[in-house]
C-alpha positions as CSV (number, residue, x, y, z in Angstrom):
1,X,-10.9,1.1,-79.7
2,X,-12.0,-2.5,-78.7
3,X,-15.4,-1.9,-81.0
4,X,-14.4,-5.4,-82.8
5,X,-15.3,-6.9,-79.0
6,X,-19.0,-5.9,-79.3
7,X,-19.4,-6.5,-83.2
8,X,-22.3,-9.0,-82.9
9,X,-24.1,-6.8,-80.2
10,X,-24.0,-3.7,-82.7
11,X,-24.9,-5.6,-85.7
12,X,-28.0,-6.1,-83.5
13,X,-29.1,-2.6,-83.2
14,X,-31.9,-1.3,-85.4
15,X,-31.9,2.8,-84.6
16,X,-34.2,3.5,-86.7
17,X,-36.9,1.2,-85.3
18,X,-35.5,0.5,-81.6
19,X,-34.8,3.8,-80.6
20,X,-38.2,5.7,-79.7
21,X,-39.4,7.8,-76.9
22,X,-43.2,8.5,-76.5
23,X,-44.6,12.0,-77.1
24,X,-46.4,12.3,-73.5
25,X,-48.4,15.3,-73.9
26,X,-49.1,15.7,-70.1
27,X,-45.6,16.0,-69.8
28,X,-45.6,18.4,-73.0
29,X,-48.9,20.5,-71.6
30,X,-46.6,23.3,-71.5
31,X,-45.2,23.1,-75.0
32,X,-45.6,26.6,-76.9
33,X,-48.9,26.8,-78.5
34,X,-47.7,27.5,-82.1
35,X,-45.2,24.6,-81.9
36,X,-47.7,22.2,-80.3
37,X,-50.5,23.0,-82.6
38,X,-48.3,21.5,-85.3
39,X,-47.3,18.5,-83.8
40,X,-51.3,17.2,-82.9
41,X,-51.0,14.6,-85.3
42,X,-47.7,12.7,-83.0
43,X,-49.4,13.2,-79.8
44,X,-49.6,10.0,-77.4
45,X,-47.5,8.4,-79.9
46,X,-43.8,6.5,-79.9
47,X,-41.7,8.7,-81.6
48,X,-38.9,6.6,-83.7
49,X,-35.7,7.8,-85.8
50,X,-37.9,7.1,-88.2
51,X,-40.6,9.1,-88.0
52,X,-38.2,12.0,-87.8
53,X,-36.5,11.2,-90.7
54,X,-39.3,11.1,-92.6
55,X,-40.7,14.3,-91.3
56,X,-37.5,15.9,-92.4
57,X,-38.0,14.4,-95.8
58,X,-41.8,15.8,-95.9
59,X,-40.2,19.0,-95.3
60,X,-37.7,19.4,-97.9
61,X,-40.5,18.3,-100.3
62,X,-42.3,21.5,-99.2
63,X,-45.2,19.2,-97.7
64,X,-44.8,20.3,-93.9
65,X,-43.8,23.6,-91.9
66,X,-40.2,23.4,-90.5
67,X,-41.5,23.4,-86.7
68,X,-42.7,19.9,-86.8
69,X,-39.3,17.7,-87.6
70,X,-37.3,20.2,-85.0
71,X,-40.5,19.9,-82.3
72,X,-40.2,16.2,-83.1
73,X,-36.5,15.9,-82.6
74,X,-37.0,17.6,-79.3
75,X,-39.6,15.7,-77.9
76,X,-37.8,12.7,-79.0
77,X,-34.0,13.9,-77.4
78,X,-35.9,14.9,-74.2
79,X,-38.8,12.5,-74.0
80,X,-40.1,12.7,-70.2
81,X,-37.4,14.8,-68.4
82,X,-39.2,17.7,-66.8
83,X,-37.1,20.3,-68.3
84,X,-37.4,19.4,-71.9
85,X,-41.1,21.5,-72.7
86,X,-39.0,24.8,-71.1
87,X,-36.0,24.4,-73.0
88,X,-37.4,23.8,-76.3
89,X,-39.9,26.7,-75.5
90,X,-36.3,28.7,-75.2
91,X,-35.1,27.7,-78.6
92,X,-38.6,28.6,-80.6
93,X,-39.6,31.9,-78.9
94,X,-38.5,34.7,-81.1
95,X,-39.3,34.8,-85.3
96,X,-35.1,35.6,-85.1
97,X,-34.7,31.6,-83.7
98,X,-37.3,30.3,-86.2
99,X,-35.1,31.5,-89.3
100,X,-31.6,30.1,-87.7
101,X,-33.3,27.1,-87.4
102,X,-34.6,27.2,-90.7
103,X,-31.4,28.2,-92.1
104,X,-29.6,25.3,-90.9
105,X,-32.1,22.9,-92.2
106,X,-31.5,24.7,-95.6
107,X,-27.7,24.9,-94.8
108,X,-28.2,20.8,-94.8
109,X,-30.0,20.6,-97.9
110,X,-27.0,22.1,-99.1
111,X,-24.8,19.7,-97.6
112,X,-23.3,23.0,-96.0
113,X,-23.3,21.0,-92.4
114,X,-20.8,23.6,-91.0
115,X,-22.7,26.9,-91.9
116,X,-25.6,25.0,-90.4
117,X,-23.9,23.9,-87.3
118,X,-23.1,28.0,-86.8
119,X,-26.8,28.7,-87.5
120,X,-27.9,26.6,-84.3
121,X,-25.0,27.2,-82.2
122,X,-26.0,31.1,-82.7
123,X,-29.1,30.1,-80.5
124,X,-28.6,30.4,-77.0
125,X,-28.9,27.3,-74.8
126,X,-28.6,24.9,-77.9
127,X,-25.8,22.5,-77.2
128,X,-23.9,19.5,-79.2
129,X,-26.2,17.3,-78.2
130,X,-29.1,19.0,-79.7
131,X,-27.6,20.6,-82.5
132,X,-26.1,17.1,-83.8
133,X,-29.2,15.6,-83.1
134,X,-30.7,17.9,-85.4
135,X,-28.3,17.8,-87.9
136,X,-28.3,14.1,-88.0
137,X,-31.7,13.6,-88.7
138,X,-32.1,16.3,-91.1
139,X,-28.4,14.7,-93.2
140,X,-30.5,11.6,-92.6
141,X,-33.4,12.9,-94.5
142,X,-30.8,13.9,-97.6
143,X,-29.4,10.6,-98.0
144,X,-25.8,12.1,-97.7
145,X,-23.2,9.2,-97.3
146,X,-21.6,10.6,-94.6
147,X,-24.4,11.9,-92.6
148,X,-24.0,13.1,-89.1
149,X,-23.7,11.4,-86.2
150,X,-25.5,11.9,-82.5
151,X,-23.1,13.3,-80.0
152,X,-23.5,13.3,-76.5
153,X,-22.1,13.3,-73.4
154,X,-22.9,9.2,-73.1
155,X,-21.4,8.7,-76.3
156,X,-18.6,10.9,-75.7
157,X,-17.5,9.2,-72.1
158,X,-18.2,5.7,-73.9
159,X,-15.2,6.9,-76.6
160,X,-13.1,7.2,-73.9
161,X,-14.1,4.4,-71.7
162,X,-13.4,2.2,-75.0
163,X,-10.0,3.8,-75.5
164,X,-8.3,4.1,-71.8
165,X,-7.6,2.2,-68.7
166,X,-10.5,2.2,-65.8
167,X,-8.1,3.5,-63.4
168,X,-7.8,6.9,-65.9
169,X,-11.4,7.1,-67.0
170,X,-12.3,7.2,-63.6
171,X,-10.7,10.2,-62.8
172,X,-11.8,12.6,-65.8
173,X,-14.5,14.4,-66.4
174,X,-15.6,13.7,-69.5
175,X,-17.9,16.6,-72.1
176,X,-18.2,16.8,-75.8
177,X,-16.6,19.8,-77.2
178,X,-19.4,22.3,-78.7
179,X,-16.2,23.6,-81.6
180,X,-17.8,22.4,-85.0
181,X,-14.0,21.4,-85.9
182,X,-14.3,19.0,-83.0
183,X,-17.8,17.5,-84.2
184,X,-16.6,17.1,-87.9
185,X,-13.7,15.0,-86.8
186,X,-15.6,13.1,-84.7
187,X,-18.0,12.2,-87.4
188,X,-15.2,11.4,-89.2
189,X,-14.1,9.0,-86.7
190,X,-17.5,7.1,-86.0
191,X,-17.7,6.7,-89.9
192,X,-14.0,5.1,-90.3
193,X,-14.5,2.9,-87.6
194,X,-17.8,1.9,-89.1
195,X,-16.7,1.0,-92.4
196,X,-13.6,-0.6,-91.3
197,X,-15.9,-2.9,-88.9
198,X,-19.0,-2.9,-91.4
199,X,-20.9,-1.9,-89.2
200,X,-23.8,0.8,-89.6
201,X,-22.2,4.6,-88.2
202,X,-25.9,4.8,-86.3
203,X,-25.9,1.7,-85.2
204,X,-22.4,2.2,-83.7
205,X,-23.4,5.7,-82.5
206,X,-26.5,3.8,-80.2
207,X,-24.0,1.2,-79.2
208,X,-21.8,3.9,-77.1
209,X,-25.1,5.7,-75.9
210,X,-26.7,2.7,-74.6
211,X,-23.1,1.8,-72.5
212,X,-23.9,-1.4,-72.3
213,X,-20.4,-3.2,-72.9
């Protein structure tokens, strides 16, 4: 991978603070009420990694209801695309989806990531790229060394792109693979690269979303 090519450009990024999407709640006016009604303190605001981190945080130290970091991690993956209020209603509409989802967060606490990867993947609609995104903020919130990484469908075509000739990149069709056995090597992967580079796994992680080398 030619990731040593863009080592000043990554060393740049600041994920936690750069990467934010606003909580619009015009575009939200839909969200389901319960879920909403929790989340009144974050409306009209930019929503950073941060913030989500924290909110993790807040909830492992029993301070906050479970709804708020995964409506937060929601709004922030699907910030103003038109379908994001109906598909996170799909995820929280039945008590049975509120306890995978808390189950996985607890799963995490345990540093159990693959039982809680099975937890979300047991809810219908929830891809990779909403399950990791959930699991990498809530590893995020635990401190763990090796916490998980965002994985996409940008990320995933920018590992390839990196790795391959144009003339064969050009010709695939390029998805993450939803198997957790795929997703542990691949945070694996992002995590060796980064520490042979020195470079921060997040940081490197934004760098092949934003596909801008």
């Amino acid at each position: 991978m030619k990731i040593e090519l863009y080592l000043d450009i990554i060393n740049k990024l600041n994920p936690l603070e750069e990467s934010e999407f606003a909580y619009n709640v015009n575009t939200w006016s839909k969200l389901n009420l319960a879920l909403k009604s929790n989340l009144t303190a974050f409306e009209n605001q930019s929503i950073k990694r941060r913030m989500i981190i924290d909110s993790f945080k807040d909830y492992y130290d029993g301070k906050i209801h479970f709804s708020i970091p995964f409506g937060l991690t929601m709004i922030w993956g699907f910030a103003d695309t038109g379908y994001g209020t109906y598909r996170t209603n799909s995820f929280y509409d039945s008590p049975e989806k509120h306890s995978l989802i808390e189950n996985s967060f607890k799963f995490v606490l345990n540093n159990n990531i693959e039982n809680a990867y099975k937890e979300l993947q047991k809810i219908k609609g929830l891809n990779i790229s909403y399950i990791s995104k959930l699991l990498y903020f809530s590893s995020k919130a635990c401190s763990y060394d090796n916490y998980c990484l965002i994985y996409d469908i940008r990320v995933a075509k920018s590992l390839v792109k990196l790795t391959c000739p144009a003339e064969i990149y050009e010709i695939l069709d390029i998805k993450p693979s939803n198997k957790y056995i795929h997703y542990n090597k691949y945070n694996s992967l992002i995590h060796k690269i980064s520490n042979e580079n020195m470079v921060s796994p997040e940081a490197l992680e934004m760098f092949l979303f934003k596909q801008e080398f």
